[in-house]
C-alpha positions in Angstrom: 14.5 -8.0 18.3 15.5 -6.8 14.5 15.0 -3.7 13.5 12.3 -5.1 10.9 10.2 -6.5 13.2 10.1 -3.3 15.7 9.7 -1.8 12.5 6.6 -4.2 11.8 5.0 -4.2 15.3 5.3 -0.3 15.0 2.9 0.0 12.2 0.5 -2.7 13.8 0.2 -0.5 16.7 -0.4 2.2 14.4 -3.3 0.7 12.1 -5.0 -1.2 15.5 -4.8 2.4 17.0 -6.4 3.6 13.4 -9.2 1.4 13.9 -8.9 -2.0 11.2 -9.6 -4.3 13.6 -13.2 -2.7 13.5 -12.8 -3.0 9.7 -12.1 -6.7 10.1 -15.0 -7.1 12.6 -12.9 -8.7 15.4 -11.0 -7.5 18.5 -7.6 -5.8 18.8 -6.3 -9.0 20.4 -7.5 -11.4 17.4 -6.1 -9.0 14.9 -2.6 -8.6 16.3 -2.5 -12.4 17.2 -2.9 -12.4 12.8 0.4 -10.4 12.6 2.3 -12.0 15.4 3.6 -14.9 13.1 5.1 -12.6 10.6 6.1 -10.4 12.9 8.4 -13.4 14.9 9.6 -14.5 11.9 11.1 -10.6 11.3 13.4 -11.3 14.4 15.9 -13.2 12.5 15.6 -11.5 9.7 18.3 -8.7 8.3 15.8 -7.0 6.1 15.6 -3.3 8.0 13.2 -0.6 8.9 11.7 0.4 4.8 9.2 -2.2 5.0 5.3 -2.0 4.8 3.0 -4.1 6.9 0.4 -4.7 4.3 -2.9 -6.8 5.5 -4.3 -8.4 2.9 -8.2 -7.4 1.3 -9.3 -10.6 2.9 -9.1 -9.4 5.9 -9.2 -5.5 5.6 -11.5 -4.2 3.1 -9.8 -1.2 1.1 -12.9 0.3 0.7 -12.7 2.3 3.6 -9.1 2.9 4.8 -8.6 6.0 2.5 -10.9 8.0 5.2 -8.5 6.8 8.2 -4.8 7.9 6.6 -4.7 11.9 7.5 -2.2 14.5 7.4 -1.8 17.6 10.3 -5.1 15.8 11.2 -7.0 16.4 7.6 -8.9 13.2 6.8 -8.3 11.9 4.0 -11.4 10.9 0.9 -12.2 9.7 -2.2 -15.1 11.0 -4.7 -15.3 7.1 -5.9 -18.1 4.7 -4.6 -17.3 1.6 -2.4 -18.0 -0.8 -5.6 -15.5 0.9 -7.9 -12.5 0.8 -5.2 -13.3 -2.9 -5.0 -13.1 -2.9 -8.7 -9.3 -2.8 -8.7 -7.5 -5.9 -8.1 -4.4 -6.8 -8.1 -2.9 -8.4 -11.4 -1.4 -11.2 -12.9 1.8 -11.6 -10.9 1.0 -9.0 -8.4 -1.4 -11.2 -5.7 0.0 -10.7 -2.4 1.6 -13.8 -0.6 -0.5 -15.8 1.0 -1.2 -15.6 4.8 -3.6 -12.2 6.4 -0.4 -9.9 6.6 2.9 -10.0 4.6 5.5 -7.4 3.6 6.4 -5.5 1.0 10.5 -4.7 0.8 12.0 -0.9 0.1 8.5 0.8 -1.1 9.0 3.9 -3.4 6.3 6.4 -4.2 8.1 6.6 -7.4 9.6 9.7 -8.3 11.6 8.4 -11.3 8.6 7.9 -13.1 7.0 10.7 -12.5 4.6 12.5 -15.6 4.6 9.3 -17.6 1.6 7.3 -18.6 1.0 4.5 -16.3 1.4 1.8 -18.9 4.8 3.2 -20.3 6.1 3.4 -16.5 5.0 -0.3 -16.2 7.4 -1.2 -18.9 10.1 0.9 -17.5 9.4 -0.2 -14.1 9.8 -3.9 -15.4 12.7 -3.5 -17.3 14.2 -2.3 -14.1 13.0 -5.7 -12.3 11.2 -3.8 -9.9 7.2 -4.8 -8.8 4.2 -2.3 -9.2 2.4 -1.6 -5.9 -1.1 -2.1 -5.6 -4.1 -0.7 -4.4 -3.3 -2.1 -0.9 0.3 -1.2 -0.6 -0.4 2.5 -1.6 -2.9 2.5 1.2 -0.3 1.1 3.4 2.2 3.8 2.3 -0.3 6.7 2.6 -1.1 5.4 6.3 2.1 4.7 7.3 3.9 7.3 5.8 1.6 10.5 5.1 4.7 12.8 4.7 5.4 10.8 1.6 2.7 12.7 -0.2 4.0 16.2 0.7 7.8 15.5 0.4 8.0 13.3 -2.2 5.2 13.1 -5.0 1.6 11.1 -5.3 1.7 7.9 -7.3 -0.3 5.4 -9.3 -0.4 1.9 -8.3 0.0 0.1 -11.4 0.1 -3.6 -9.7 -4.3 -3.2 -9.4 -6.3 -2.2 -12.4 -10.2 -1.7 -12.9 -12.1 -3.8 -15.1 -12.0 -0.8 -17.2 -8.3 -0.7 -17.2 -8.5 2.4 -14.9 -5.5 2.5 -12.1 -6.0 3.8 -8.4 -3.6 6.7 -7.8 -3.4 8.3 -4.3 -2.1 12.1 -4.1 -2.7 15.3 -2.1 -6.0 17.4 -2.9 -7.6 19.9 -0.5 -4.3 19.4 1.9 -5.4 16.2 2.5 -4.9 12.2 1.0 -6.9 11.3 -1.6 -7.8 7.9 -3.8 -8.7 8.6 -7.3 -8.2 6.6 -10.3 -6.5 7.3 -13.7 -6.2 6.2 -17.1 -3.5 3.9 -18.4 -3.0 6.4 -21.2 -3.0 9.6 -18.9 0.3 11.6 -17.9 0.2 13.7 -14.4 2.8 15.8 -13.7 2.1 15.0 -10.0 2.2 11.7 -10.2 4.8 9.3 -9.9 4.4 5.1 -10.2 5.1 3.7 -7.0 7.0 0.2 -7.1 8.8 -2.0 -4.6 11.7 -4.5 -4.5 9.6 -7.6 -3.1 6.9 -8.9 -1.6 7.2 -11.5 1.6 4.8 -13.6 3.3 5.5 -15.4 6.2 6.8 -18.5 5.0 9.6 -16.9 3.0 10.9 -16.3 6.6 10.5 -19.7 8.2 
């Protein structure tokens, strides 16, 4: 087994034990058998253990998984209605490969690009041939990796925008996660632009 697909069955067993199989209205069993393709294909793979297991909207509404990331067991929230988190999809080049689960390669909560405006850090964050996360991958990282918010910085998600142009940004308020949204124009000194290296579904691996 390679350490990417410990590292993969690891956070299934976290987000089954979190409860998304309830948020995609089937059993535990049916939701890992989902993964388990990916997940097999990770055992020949060299990629290591910075990966995030990302399951797609399709089958996990984001709606909801906000309230089940926590840190030293404070919930975390969001002052935004159901409808406007749905608002924010992902963007031209940015759709997650196809397939219920796929992988996103060396996430960052983007600390280089912290305090600037989320659509000057999407130039910069092309011109380094990097890829914005969306709203799902910064779910993933704030459940996966909570400690991420306290030791490195909070982060828009520049791959998903609103119809309004608003991006979701996920930082610490109240000692706990939260999902909020900013402006393309706005600067937060607390707020980095989280970006990754690539995105993998399962057939890049078979």
């Amino acid at each position: 087994m390679s350490i990417a697909s410990q590292e993969a069955r690891r956070q299934l067993d976290r987000i089954v034990a979190l409860g998304y199989p309830d948020v995609a209205d089937m059993s535990a069993a049916a939701f890992r058998a989902l993964a388990n393709p990916l997940i097999t294909a990770l055992e020949h793979s060299d990629l290591g253990a910075n990966i995030l297991l990302v399951p797609t909207r399709e089958l996990v509404s984001p709606e909801s998984l906000i309230a089940r990331t926590s840190i030293y067991r404070m919930a975390g929230f969001t002052t935004m209605p159901p409808r406007d988190i749905a608002s924010f999809l992902p963007q031209d080049g940015f759709e997650p490969p196809e397939g219920p689960f796929y992988l996103v390669v060396d996430p960052h909560t983007g600390t280089c690009y912290v305090n600037r405006e989320p659509d000057v850090a999407r130039k910069l964050i092309d011109s380094d041939e990097r890829l914005p996360l969306t709203l799902e991958e910064g779910l993933a990282i704030a459940t996966q990796h909570p400690e991420w918010l306290l030791e490195k910085n909070g982060f828009n998600l520049l791959g998903s925008r609103s119809a309004d142009g608003r991006v979701p940004s996920i930082w610490m308020s109240q000692n706990a996660p939260r999902l909020g949204a900013v402006w393309p124009n706005s600067r937060h000194t607390w707020l980095g632009n989280a970006y990754c290296i690539a995105r993998r579904g399962v057939s890049l691996f078979v």
